[in-house]
C-alpha positions as CSV (number, residue, x, y, z in Angstrom):
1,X,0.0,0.0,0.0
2,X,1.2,3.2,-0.6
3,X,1.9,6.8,1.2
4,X,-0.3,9.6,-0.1
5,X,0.3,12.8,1.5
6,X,-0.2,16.4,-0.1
7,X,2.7,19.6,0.1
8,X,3.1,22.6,-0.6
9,X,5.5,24.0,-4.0
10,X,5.9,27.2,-4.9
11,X,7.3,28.3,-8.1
12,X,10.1,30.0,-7.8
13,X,10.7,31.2,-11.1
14,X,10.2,30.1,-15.2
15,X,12.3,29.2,-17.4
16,X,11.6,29.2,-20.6
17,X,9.4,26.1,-20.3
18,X,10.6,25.2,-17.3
19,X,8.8,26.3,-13.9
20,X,11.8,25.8,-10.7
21,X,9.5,24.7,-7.7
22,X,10.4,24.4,-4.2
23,X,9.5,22.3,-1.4
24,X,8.0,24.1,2.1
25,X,9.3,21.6,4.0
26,X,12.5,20.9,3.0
27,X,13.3,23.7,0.4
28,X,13.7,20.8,-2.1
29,X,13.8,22.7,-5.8
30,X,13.0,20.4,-8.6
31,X,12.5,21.3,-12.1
32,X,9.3,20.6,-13.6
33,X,7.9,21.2,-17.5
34,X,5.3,24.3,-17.2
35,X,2.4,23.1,-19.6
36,X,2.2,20.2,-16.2
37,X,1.2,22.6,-13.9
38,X,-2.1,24.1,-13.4
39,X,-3.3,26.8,-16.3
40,X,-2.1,29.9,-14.2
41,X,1.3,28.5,-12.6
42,X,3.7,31.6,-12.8
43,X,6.7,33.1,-10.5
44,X,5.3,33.3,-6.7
45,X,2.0,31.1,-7.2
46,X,1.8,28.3,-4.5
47,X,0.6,24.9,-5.6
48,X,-1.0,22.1,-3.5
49,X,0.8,18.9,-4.7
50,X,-0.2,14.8,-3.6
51,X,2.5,13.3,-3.6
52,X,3.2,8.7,-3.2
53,X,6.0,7.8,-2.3
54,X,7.8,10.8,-1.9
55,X,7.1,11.7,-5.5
56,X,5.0,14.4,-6.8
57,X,1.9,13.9,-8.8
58,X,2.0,17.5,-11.0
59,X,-0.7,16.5,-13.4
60,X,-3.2,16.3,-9.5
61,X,-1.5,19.8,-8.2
62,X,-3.8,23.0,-7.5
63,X,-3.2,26.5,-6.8
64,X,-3.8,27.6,-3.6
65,X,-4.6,31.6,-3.6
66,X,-5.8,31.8,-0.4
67,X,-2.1,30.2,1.0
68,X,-0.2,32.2,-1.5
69,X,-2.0,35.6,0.4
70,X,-0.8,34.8,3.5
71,X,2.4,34.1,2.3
72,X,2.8,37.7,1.2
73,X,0.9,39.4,4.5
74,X,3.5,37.1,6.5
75,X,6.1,39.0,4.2
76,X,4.5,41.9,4.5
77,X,4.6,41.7,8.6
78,X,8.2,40.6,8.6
79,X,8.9,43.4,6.5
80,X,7.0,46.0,9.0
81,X,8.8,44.9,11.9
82,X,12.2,45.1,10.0
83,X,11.7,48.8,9.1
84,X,10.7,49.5,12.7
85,X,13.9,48.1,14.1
86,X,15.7,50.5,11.6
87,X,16.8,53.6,13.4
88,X,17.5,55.4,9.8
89,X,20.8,57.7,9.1
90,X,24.1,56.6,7.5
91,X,25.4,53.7,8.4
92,X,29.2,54.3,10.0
93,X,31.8,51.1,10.0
């Protein structure tokens, strides 16, 4: 019997014809053929991918909007509290 479990991928950037995905949980890239992925897979979308065995089923994966927003308002938060800790001025070495 096999393992079915489902990840997250985000596509990292295109290639040509080749979409460069990596893994959440282990920042695992892997190169995957663009007309595989969902009609609307482009730089920064996140997918939802079932996987068996440790090996991804591309032709099953879905975008997931709603994940990719919080993805950027996390961004977006980290960024905020960045700039806040940033006193301005020159910096002096």
């Amino acid at each position: 019997m096999s393992r079915k479990s489902e990840h997250f991928w985000v596509v990292d950037r295109v290639e040509g014809c080749i979409a460069v995905l990596i893994r959440d949980a282990e920042e695992r890239a892997e190169d995957v053929p663009i007309e595989t992925l969902p009609a609307g897979s482009r730089e920064g979308a996140v997918l939802r991918v079932p996987e068996a065995e440790g090996r991804p089923d591309w032709g099953a994966a879905v975008l997931d909007e709603e994940a990719r927003q919080a993805r950027l308002r996390e961004a977006e938060n980290v960024l905020r509290r960045l700039r806040g800790r940033d006193p301005g001025g020159d910096v002096e070495l």
